[in-house]
FIRO-892266 format. One line per field, with one value per residue (C-alpha): residue number from 1; x, y, z. Coordinates in steps of 0.5 Angstrom, whole numbers, plus 500, padded with zeros to 3 digits. Example, Ala and Ser with C-alpha at 12.3 -4.5 7.8 and 13.67 -1.06 7.14 Angstrom:
2
num c(1, 2) .
px c(525, 527) .
py c(491, 498) .
pz c(516, 514) .
END
This chain:
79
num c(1, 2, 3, 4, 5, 6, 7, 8, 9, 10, 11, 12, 13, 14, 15, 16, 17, 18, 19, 20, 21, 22, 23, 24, 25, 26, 27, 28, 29, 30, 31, 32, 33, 34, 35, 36, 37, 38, 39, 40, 41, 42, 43, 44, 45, 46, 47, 48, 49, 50, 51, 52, 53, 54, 55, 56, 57, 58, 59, 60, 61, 62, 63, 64, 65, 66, 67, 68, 69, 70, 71, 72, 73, 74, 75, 76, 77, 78, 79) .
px c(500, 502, 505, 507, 509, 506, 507, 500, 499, 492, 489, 484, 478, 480, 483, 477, 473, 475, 479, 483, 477, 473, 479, 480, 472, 471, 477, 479, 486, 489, 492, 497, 498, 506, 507, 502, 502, 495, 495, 488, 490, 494, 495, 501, 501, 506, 502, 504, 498, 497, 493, 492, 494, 489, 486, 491, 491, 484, 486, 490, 486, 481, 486, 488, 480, 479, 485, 490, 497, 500, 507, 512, 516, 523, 529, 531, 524, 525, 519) .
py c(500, 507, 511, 519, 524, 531, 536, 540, 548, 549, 556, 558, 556, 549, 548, 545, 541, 534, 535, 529, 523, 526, 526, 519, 516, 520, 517, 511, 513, 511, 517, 517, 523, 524, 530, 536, 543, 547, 553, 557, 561, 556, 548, 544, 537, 531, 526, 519, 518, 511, 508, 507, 512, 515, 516, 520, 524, 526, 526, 531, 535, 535, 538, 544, 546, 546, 551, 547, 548, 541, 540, 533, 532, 531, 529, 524, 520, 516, 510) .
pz c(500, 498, 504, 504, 510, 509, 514, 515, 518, 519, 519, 525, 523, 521, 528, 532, 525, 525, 518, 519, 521, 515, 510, 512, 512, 505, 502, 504, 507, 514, 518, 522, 527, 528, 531, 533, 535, 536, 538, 539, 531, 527, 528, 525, 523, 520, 518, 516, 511, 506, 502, 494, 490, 487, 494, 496, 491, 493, 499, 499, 494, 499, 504, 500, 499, 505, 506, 510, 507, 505, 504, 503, 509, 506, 510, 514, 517, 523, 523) .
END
């Protein structure tokens, strides 16, 4: 199964929604929080993410609608 690391910055009016559970039921993904900062104006997150390709296009495609700033992490990656 494909996997990827993406590291999130969540603008303020998408702190508090549940972005990450929605994501993951609407397309078929499996979420794995890595690391997390929340804060009352900004959130950020790197999150291990796998499942089929396609759906993890549309996954991430999902996040920026919702404009959430997606990035690859890049580097070294301890797993």
């Amino acid at each position: 199964m494909p996997k990827m690391w993406l590291h999130l910055i969540f603008p303020e009016e998408q702190i508090k929604k549940p972005v990450i559970y929605r994501m993951a039921v609407r397309y078929n993904v499996v979420p794995n929080i890595r690391r997390a900062n929340v804060t009352e104006k900004v959130g950020e997150m790197v999150l291990e993410l796998s499942g089929k390709k396609e759906n993890l296009e549309k996954a991430i495609k999902y996040l920026k609608r919702l404009k959430i700033k997606v990035e690859p992490v890049t580097g070294d990656i301890v797993e």
